[in-house]
DRENTORKOL-3810 file (N, C-alpha, C; in nm, 4 decimals):
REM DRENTORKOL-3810
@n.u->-0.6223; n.v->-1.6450; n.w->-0.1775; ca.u->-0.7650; ca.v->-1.6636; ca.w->-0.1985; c.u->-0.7949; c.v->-1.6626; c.w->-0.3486
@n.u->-0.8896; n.v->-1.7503; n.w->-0.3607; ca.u->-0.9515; ca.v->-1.7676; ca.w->-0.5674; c.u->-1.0700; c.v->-1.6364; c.w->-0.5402
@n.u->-1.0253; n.v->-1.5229; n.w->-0.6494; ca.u->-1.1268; ca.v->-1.4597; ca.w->-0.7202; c.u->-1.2379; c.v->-1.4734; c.w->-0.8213
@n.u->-1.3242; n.v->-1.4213; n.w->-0.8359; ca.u->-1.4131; ca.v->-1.4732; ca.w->-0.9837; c.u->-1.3263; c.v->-1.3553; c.w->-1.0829
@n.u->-1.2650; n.v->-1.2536; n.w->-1.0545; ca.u->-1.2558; ca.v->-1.1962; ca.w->-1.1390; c.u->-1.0756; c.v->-1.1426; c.w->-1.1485
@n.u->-1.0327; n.v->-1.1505; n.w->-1.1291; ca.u->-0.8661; ca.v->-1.1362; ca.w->-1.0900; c.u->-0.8200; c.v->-1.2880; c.w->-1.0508
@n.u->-0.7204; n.v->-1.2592; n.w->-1.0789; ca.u->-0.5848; ca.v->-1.4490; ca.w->-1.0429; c.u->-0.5253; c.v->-1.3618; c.w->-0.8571
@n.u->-0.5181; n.v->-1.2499; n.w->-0.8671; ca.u->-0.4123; ca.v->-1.2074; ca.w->-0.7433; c.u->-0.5069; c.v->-1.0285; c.w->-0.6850
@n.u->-0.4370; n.v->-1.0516; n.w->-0.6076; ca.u->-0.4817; ca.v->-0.8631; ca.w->-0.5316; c.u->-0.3719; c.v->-0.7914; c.w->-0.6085
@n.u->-0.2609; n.v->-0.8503; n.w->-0.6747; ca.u->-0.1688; ca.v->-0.7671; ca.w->-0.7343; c.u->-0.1717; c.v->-0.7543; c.w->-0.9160
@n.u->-0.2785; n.v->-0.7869; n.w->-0.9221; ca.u->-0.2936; ca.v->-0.7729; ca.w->-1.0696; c.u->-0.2946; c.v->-0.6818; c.w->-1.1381
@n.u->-0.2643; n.v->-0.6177; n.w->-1.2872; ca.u->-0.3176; ca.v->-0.5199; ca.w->-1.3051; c.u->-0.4206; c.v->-0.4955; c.w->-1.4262
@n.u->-0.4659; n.v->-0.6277; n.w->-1.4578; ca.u->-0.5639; ca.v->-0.6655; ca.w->-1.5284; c.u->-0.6732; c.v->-0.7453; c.w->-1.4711
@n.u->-0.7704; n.v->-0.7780; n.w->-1.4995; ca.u->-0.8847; ca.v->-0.8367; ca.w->-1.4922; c.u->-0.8627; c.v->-0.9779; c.w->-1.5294
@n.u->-0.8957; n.v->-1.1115; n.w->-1.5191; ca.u->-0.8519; ca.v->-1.2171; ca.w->-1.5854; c.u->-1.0023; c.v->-1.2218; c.w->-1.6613
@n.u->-1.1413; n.v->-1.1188; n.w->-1.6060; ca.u->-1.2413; ca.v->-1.1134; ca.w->-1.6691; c.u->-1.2964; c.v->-1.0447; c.w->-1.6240
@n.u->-1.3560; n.v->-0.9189; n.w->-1.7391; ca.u->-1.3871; ca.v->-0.8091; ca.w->-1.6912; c.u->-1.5448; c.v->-0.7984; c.w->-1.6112
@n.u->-1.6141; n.v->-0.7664; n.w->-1.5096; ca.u->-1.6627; ca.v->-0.7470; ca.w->-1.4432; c.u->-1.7818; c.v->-0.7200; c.w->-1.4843
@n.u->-1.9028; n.v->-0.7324; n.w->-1.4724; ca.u->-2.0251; ca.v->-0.7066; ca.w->-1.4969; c.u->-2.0466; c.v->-0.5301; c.w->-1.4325
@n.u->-2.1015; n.v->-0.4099; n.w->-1.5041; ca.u->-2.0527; ca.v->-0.2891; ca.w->-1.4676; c.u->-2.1625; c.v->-0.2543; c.w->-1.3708
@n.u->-2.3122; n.v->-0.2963; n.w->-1.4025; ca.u->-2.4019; ca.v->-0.2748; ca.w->-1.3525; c.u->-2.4427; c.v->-0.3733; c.w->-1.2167
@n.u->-2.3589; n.v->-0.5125; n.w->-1.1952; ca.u->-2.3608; ca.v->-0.5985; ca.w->-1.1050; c.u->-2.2973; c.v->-0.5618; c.w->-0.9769
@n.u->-2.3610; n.v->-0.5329; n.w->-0.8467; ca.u->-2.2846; ca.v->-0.5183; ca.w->-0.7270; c.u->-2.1858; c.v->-0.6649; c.w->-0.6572
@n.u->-2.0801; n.v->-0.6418; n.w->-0.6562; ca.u->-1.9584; ca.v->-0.7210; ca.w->-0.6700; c.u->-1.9628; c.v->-0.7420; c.w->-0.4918
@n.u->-1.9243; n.v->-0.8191; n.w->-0.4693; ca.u->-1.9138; ca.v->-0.8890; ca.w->-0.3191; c.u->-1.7562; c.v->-0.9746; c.w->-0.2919
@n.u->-1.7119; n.v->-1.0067; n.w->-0.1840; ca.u->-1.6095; ca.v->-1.0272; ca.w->-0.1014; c.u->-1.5867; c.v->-1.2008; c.w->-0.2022
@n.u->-1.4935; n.v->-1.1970; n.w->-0.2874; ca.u->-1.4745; ca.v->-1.3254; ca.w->-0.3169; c.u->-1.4916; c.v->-1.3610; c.w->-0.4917
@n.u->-1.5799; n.v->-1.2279; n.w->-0.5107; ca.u->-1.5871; ca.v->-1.1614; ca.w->-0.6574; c.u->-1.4048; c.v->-1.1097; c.w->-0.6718
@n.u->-1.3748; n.v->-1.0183; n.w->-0.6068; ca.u->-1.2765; ca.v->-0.9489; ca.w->-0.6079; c.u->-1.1647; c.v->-0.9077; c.w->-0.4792
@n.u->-1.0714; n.v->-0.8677; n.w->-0.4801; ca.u->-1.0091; ca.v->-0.8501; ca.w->-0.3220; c.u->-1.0875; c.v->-0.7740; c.w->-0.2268
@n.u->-1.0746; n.v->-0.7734; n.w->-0.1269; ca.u->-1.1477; ca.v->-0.6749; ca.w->-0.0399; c.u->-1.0784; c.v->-0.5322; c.w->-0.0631
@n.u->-0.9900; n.v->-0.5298; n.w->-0.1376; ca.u->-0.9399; ca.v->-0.3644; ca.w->-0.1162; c.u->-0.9780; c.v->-0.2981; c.w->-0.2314
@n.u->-1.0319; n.v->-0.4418; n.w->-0.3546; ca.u->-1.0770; ca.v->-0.3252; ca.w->-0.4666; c.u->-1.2753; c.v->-0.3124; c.w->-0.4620
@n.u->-1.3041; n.v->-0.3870; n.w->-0.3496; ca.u->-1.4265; ca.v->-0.3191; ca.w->-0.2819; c.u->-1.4201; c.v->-0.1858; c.w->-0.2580
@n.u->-1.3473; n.v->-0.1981; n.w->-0.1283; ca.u->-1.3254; ca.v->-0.0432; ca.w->-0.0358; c.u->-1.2407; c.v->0.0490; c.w->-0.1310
@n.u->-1.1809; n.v->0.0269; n.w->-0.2840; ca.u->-1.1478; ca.v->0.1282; ca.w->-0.3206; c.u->-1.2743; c.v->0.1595; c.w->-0.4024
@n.u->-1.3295; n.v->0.0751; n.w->-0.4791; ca.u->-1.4326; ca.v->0.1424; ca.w->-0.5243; c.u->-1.5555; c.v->0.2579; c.w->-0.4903
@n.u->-1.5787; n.v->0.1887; n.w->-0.2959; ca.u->-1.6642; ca.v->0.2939; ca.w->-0.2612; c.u->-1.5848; c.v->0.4143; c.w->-0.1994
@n.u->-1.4461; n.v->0.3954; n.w->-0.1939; ca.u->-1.3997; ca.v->0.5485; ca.w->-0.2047; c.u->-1.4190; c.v->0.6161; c.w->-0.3098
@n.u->-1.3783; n.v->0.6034; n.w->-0.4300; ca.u->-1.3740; ca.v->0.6540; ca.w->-0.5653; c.u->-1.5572; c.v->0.6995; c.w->-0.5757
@n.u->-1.6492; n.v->0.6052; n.w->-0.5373; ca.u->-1.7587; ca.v->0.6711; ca.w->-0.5717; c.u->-1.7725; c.v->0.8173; c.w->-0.5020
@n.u->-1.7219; n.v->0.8233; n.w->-0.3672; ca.u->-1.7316; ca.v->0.9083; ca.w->-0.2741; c.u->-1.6806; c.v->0.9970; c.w->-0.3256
@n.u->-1.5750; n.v->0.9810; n.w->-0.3775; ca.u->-1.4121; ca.v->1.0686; ca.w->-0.4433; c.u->-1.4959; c.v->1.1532; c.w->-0.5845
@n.u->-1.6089; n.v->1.0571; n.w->-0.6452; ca.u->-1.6692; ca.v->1.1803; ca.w->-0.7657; c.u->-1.7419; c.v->1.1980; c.w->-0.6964
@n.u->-1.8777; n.v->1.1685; n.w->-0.6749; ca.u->-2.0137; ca.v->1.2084; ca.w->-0.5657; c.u->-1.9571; c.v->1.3525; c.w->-0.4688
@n.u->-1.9139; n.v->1.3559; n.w->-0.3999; ca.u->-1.8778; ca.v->1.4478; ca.w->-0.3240; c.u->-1.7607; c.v->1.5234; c.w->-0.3406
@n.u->-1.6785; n.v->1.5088; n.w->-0.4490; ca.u->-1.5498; ca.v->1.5736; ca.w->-0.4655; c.u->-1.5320; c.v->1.6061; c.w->-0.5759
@n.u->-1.5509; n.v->1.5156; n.w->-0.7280; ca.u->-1.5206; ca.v->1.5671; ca.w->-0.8418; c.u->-1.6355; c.v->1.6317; c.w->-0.8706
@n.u->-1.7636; n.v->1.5401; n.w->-0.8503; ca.u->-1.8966; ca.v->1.6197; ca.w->-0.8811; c.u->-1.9083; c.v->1.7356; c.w->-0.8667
@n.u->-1.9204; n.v->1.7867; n.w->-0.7608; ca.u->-1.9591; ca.v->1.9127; ca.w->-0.6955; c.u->-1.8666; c.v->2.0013; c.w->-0.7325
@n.u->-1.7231; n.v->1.9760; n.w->-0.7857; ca.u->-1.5860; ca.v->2.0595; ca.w->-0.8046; c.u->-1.6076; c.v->2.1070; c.w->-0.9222
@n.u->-1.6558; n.v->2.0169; n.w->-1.0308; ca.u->-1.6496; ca.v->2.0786; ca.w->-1.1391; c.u->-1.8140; c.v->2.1511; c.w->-1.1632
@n.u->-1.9348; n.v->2.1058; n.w->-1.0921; ca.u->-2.0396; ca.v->2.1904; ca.w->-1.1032; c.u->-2.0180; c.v->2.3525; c.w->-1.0374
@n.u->-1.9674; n.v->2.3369; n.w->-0.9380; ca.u->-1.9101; ca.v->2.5008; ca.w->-0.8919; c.u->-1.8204; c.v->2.5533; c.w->-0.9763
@n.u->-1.7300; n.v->2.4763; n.w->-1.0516; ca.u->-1.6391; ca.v->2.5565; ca.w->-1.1597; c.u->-1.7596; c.v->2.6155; c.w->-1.2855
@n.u->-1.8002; n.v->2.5502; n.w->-1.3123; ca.u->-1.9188; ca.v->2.5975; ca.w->-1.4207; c.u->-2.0045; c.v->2.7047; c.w->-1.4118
@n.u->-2.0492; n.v->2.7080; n.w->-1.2401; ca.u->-2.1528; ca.v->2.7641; ca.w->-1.2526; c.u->-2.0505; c.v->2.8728; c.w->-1.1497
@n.u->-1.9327; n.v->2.8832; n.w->-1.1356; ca.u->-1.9040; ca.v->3.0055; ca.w->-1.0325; c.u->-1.9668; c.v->3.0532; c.w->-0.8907
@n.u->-2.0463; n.v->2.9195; n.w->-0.8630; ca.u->-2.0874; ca.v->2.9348; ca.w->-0.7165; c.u->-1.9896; c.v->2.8658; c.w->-0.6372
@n.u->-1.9630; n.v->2.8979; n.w->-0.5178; ca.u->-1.9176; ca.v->2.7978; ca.w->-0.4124; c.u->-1.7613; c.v->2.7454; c.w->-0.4726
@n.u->-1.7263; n.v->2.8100; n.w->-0.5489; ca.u->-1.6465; ca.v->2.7663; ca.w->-0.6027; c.u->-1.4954; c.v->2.7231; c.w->-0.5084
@n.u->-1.4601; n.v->2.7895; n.w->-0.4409; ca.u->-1.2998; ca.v->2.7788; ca.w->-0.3022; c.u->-1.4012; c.v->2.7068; c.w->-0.2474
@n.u->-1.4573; n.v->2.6866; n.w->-0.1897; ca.u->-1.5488; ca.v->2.5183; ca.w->-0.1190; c.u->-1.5049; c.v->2.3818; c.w->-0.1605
@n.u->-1.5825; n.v->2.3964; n.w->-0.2734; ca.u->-1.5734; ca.v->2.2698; ca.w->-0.3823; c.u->-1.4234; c.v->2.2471; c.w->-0.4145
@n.u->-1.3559; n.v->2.3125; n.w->-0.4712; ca.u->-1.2149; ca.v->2.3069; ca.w->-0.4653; c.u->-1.1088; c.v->2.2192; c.w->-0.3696
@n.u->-1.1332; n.v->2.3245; n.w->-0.2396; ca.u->-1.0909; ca.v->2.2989; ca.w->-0.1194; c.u->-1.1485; c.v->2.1257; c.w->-0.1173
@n.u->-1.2581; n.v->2.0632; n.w->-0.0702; ca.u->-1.2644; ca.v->1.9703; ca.w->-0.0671; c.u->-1.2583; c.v->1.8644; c.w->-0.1770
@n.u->-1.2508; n.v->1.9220; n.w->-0.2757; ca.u->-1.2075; ca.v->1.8187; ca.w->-0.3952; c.u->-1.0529; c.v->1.7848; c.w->-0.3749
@n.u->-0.9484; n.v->1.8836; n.w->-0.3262; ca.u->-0.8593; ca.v->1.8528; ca.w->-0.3076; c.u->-0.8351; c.v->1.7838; c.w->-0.2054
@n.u->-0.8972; n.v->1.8058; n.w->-0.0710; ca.u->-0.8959; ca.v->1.6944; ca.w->0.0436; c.u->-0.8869; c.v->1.5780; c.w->0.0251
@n.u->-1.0028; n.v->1.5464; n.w->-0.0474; ca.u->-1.0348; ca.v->1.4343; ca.w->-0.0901; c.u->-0.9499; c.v->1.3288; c.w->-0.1791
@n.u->-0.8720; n.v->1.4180; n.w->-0.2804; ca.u->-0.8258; ca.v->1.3611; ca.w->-0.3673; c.u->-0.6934; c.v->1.3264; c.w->-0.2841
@n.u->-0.6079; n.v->1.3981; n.w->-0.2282; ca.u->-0.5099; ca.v->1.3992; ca.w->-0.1179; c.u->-0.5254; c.v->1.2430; c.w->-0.0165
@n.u->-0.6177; n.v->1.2223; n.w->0.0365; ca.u->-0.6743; ca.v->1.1095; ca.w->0.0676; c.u->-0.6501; c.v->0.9931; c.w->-0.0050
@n.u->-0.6960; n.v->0.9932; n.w->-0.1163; ca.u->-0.7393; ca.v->0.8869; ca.w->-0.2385; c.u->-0.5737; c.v->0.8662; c.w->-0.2780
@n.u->-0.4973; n.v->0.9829; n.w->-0.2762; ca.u->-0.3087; ca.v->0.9482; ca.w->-0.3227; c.u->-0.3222; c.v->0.8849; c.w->-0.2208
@n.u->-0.3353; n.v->0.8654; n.w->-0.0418; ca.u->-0.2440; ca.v->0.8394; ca.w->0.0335; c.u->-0.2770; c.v->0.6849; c.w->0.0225
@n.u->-0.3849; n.v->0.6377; n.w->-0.0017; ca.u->-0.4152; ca.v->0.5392; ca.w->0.0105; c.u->-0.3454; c.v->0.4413; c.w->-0.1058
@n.u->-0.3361; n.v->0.5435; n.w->-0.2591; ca.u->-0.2830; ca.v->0.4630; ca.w->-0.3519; c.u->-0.1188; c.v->0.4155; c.w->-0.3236
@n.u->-0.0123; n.v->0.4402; n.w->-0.2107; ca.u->0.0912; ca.v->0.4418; ca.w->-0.2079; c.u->0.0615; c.v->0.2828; c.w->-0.1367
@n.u->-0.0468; n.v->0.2323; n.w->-0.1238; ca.u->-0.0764; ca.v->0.0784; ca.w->-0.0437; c.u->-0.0444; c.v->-0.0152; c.w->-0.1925
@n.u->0.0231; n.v->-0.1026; n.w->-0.2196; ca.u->0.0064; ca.v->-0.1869; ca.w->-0.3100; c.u->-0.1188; c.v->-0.2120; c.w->-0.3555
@n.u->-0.2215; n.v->-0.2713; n.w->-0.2603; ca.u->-0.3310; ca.v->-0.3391; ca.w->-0.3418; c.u->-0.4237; c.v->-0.2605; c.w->-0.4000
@n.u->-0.4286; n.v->-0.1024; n.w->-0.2608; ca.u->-0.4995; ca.v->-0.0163; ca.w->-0.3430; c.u->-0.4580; c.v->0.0149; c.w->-0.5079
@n.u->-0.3331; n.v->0.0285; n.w->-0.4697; ca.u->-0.3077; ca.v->0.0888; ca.w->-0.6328; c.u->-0.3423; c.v->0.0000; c.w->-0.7430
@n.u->-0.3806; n.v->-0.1237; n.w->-0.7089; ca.u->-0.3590; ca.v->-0.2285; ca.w->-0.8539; c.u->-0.5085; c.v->-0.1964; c.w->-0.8473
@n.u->-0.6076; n.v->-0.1805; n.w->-0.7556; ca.u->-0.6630; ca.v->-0.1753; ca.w->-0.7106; c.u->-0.7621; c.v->-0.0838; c.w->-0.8463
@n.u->-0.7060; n.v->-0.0036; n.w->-0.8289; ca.u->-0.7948; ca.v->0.1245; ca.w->-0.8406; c.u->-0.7231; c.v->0.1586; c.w->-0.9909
@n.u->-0.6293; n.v->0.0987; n.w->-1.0197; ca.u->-0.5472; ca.v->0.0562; ca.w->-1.1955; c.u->-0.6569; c.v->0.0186; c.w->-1.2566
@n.u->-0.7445; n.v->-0.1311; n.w->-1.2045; ca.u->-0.8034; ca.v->-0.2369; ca.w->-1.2443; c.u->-0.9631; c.v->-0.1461; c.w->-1.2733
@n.u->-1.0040; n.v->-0.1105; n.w->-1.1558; ca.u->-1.1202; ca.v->0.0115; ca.w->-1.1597; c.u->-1.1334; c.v->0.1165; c.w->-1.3041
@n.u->-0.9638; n.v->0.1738; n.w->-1.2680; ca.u->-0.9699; ca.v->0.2684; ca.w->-1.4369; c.u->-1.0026; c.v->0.2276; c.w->-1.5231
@n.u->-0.9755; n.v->0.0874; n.w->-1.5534; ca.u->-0.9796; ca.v->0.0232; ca.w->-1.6810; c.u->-1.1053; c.v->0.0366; c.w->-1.7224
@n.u->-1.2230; n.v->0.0405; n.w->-1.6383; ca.u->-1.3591; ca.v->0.0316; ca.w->-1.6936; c.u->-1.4280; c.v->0.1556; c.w->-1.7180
@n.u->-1.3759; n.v->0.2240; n.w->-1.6778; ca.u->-1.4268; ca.v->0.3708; ca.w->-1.7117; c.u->-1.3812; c.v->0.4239; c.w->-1.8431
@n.u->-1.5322; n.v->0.5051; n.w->-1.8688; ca.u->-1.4890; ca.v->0.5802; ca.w->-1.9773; c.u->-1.3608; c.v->0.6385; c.w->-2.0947
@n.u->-1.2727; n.v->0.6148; n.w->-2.1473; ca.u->-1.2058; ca.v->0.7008; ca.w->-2.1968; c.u->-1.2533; c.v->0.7957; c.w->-2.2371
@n.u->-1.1754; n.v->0.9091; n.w->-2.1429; ca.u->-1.1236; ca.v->1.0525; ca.w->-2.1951; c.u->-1.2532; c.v->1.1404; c.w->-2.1026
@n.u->-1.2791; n.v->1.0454; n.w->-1.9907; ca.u->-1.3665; ca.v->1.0827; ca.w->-1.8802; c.u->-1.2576; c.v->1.1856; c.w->-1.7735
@n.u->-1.3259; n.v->1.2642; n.w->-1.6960; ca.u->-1.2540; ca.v->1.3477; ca.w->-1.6210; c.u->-1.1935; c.v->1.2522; c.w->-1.5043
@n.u->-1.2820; n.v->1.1887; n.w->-1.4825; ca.u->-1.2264; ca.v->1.0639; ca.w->-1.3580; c.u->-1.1679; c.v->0.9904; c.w->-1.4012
@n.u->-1.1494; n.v->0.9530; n.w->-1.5280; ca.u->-1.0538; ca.v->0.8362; ca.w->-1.5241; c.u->-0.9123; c.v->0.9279; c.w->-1.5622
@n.u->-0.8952; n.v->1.0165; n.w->-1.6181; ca.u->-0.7729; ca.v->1.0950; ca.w->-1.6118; c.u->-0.7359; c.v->1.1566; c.w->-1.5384
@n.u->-0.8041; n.v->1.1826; n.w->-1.4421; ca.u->-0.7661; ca.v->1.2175; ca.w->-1.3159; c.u->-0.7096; c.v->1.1318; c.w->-1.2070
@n.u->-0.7665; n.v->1.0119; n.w->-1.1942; ca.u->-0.7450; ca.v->0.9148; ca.w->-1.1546; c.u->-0.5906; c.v->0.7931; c.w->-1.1788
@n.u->-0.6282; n.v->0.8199; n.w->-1.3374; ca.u->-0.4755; ca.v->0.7900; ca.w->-1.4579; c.u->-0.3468; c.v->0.8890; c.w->-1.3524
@n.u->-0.3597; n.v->0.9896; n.w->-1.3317; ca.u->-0.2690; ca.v->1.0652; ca.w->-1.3029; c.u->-0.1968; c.v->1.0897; c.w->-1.1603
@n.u->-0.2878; n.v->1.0151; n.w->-1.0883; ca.u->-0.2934; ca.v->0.9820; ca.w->-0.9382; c.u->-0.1711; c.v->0.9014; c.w->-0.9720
@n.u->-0.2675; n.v->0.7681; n.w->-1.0036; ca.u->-0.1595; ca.v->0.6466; ca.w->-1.0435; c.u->-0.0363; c.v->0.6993; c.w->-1.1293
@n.u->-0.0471; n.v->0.7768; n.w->-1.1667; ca.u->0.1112; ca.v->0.7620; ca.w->-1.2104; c.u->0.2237; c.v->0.8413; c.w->-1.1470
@n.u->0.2002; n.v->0.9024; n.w->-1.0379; ca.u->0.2396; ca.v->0.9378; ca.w->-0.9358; c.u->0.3007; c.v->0.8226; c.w->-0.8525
@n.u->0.2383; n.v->0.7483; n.w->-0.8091; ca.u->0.3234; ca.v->0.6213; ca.w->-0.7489; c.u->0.3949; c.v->0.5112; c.w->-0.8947
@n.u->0.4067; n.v->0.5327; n.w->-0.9569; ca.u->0.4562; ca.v->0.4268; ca.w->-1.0834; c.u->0.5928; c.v->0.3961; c.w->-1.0457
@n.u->0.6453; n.v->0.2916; n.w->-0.9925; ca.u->0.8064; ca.v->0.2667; ca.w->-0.9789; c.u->0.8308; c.v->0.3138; c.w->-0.8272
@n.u->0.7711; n.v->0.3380; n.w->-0.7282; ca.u->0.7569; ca.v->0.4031; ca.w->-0.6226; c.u->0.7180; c.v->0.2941; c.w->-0.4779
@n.u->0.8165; n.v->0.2356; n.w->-0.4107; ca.u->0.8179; ca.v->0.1112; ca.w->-0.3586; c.u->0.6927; c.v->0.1591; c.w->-0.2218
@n.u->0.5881; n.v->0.0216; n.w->-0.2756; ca.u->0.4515; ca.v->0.0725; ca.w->-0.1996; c.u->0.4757; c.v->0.0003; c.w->-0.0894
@n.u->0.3793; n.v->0.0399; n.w->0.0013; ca.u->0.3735; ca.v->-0.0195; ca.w->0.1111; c.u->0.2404; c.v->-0.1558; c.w->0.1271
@n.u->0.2603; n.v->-0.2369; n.w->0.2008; ca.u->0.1559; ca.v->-0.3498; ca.w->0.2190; c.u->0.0931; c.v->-0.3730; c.w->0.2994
END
């Protein structure tokens, strides 16, 4: 299939980087770096968010934890999929440097690096 924004689902660049504020649709990009994106939102919204506001503030803190790690546990299993992983490579790229999510995220991925994925 032709992307507007990638040559392949296995890319690990952009052939053009993405409008950040534009909601991206089926044909913009693969369908898996859709569905990884609205994991990852889910993955800070409900997991990094809340993990590091309970670390700060010492409330709720084994809660937030606990499910930040669920979550993130999740988000590896999925990256061991090929497309997710280029997937969610391609995603990092636009985020912040030296953001908690994208080094966190950086570190996911490099967990599968050289690590024969599944398809």
């Amino acid at each position: 299939m032709q992307y507007v924004y990638v040559n392949d689902v296995y890319d690990e660049q952009y052939r053009i980087a993405p409008p950040l504020q534009v909601q991206l649709v089926s044909g913009d990009i693969p369908e898996e770096e859709l569905e990884i994106r609205e994991i990852l939102r889910c993955w800070i919204d409900t997991g990094l968010g809340p993990f590091q506001t309970a670390r700060e503030s010492k409330i709720d803190f084994w809660r937030q934890a606990n499910k930040f790690s669920r979550l993130s546990l999740t988000l590896n299993t999925l990256l061991k999929h090929k497309a997710y992983y280029f997937a969610a490579k391609r995603v990092a790229s636009l985020w912040r440097f030296g953001s908690i999510e994208k080094a966190y995220l950086e570190y996911l991925l490099t967990k599968h690096v050289g690590v024969k994925s599944q398809d």
